[in-house]
N, C-alpha and C positions, 0 to 999 in steps of 0.2 A: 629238956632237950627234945625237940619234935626231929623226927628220924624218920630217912625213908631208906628199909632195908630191903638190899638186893639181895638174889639168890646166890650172886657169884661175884666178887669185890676183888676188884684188882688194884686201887689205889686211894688214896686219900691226902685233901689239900687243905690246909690250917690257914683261918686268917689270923693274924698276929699284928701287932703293934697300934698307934693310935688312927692312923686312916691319913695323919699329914703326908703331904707330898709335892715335891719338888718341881712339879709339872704340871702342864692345864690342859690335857686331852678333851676336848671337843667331845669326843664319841667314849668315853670313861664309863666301863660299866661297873667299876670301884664305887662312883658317889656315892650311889643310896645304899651304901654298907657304912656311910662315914659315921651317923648320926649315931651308931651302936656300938661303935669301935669307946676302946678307954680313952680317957683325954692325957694320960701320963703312962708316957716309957716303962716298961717293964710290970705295966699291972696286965696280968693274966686270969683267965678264971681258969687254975690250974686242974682242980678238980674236973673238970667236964672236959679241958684236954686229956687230961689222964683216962679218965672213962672212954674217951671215943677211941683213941688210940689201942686199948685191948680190946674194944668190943669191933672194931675195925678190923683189927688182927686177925681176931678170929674167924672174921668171916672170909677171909683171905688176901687182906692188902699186906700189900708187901712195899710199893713205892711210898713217897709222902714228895709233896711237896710244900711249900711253907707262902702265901700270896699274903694280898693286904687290900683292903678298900684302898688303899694313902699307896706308898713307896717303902718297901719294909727295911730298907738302908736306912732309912731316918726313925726307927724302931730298934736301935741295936740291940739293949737290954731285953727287949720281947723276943727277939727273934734267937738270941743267946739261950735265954732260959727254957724257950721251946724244945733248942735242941737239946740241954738239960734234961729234961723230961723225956725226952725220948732217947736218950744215951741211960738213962736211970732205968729206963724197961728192961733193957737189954738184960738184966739179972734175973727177969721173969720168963727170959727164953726169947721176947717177942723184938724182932729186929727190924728195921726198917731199912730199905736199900736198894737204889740210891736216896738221898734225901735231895731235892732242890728247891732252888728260892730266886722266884720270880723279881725280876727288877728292871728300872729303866734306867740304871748303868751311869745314871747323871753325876751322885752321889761318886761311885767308883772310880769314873773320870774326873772330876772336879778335884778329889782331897787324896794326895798321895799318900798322907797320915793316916784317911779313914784304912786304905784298901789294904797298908802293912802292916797296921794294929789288929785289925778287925776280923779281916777275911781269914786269915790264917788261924785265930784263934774258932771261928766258924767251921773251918776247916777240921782241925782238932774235935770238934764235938759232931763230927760227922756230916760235913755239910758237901755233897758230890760236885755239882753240877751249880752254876749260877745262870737263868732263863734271861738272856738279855732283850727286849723289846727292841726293832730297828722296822721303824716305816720307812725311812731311805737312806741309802750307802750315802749321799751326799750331806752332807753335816750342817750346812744351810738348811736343806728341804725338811730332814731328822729334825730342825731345831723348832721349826716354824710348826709342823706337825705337835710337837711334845707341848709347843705354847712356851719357849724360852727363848733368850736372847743368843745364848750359845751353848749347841750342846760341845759336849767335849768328845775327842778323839776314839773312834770304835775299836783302831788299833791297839790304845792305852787304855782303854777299857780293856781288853782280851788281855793283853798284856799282863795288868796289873793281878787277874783275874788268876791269870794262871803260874803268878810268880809266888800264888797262897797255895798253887799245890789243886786247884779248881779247876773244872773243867766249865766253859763257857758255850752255850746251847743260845743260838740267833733267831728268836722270833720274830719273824717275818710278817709284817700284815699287808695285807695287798689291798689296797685301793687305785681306785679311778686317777687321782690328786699323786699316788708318789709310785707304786709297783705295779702297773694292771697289766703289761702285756708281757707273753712267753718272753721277748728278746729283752725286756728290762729285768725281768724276775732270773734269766740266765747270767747276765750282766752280774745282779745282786748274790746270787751265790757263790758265782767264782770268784767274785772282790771278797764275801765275806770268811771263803777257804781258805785264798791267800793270806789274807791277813791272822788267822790263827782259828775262828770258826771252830769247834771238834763239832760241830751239827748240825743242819738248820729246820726248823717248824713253820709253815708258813700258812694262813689261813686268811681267808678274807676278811676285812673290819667288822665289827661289829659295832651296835650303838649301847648306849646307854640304859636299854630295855636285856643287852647280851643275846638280841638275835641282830643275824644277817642285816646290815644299813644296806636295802635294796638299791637305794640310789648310788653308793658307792662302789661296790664290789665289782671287780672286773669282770668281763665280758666271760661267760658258761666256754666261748670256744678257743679263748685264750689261755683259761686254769687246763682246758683239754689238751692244748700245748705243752702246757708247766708239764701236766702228769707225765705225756709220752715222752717229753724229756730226763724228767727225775727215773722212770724205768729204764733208757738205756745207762744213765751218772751213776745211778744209788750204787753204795757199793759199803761192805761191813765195815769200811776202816773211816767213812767219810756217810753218816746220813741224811737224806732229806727227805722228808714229809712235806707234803700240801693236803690239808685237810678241809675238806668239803663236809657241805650238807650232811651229804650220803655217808662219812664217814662216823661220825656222832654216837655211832649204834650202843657205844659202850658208854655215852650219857643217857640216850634213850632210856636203855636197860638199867643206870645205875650202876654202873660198874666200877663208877669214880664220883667219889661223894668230896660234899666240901664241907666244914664245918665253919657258918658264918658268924660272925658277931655275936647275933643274938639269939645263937645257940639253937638256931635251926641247922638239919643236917641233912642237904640235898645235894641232889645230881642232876641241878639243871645248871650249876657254873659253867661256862665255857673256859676251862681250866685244861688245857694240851698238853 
């Protein structure tokens, strides 16, 4: 495991399962983790999870979150045993909290089999929060962006999400093409409060390199709009974040590591 140790560690992100995925993002900065990922469900290199995981701890993470080069809904057995493994520490003292798990909510909306077998038992092995990806409130534009024929309903996503007992976190990417200006990005949080939202994250796209797609990202005086907006809204019972450049500092520093495929351990994912 190649490892890059910070002095101060606040979190730590697991990829898990085979890297397939139900979507064709354009701007995917998952692909080039595909080729490391397992080719079969539920094979893990348990040992070097288990290792990172205490030597993580130690240093002071306390969150996790669980990502994927692929869509980690279509990994269920990986993402199962992960938290296995990390509900099995818990006898060593060392506790993780919250746990969340990145996804693009297709899988969730699609099979109302997967989301009341699955979720709940996720739920049960400590799983807090589900990261749902949403480039736009409109289900058309959401669809065209994701590279599908039809995405399915954000509402029965949340829905489904929170009838396992889960709390459901709306990441936001703002682009040119579907979120770029204050009045659409206002537009997109209040649709996605109403509709059940407990949060929303929202950060410019990125490409396929996980930096800044300069061509794409909205206008520097528009996000300046988002912010003075989200400071009069924010409020403890309803969060939102827009994360810039400038905000990074706890990547810069290494404060939130990721543990990739092939068993490199960095803090340059853009993992929020």
């Amino acid at each position: 495991m190649h490892e890059v140790r910070p002095q101060v560690l606040t979190s730590l992100s697991l990829f898990v399962g085979t890297g397939v995925c139900n979507a064709n993002c354009p701007h995917c900065a998952g692909v080039v983790h595909r080729k490391f990922a397992p080719q079969k469900d539920g094979v893990l290199n348990e040992e070097l999870i288990t290792k990172t995981l205490r030597a993580c701890y130690k240093d002071g993470a306390r969150y996790l979150t669980l990502s994927s080069g692929g869509e980690p809904t279509l990994s269920p057995r990986a993402v199962a045993r992960t938290l296995e493994i990390v509900s099995e520490l818990k006898k060593e003292g060392i506790v993780y909290a919250p746990i969340n798990l990145y996804s693009n909510g297709i899988r969730i909306g699609r099979s109302a089999k997967f989301a009341s077998q699955v979720l709940p038992k996720w739920k049960a092995l400590g799983l807090a929060c589900v990261y749902v990806t949403v480039h736009d409130t409109d289900a058309k534009k959401n669809a065209e962006v994701y590279g599908v024929k039809f995405y399915p309903s954000l509402k029965e996503i949340i829905l489904r999400i929170h009838k396992a007992g889960i709390l459901m976190r709306a990441n936001l990417v703002l682009s040119k093409s579907t979120v770029s200006t204050a009045e659409k990005f206002i537009r997109s949080v209040i649709y996605l409060k109403n509709i059940g939202a407990d949060s929303i994250s929202a950060w410019p796209v990125r490409g396929e390199d996980d930096r800044p797609d300069k061509e794409n990202v909205p206008p520097e005086e528009e996000m300046d709009k988002m912010d003075a907006w989200i400071a009069l809204e924010n409020s403890l019972d309803f969060k939102i974040r827009l994360l810039r450049e400038r905000d990074r500092e706890v990547y810069q520093e290494g404060r939130k590591l990721t543990l990739f495929p092939d068993g490199t351990l960095s803090g340059t994912w853009c993992n929020h």
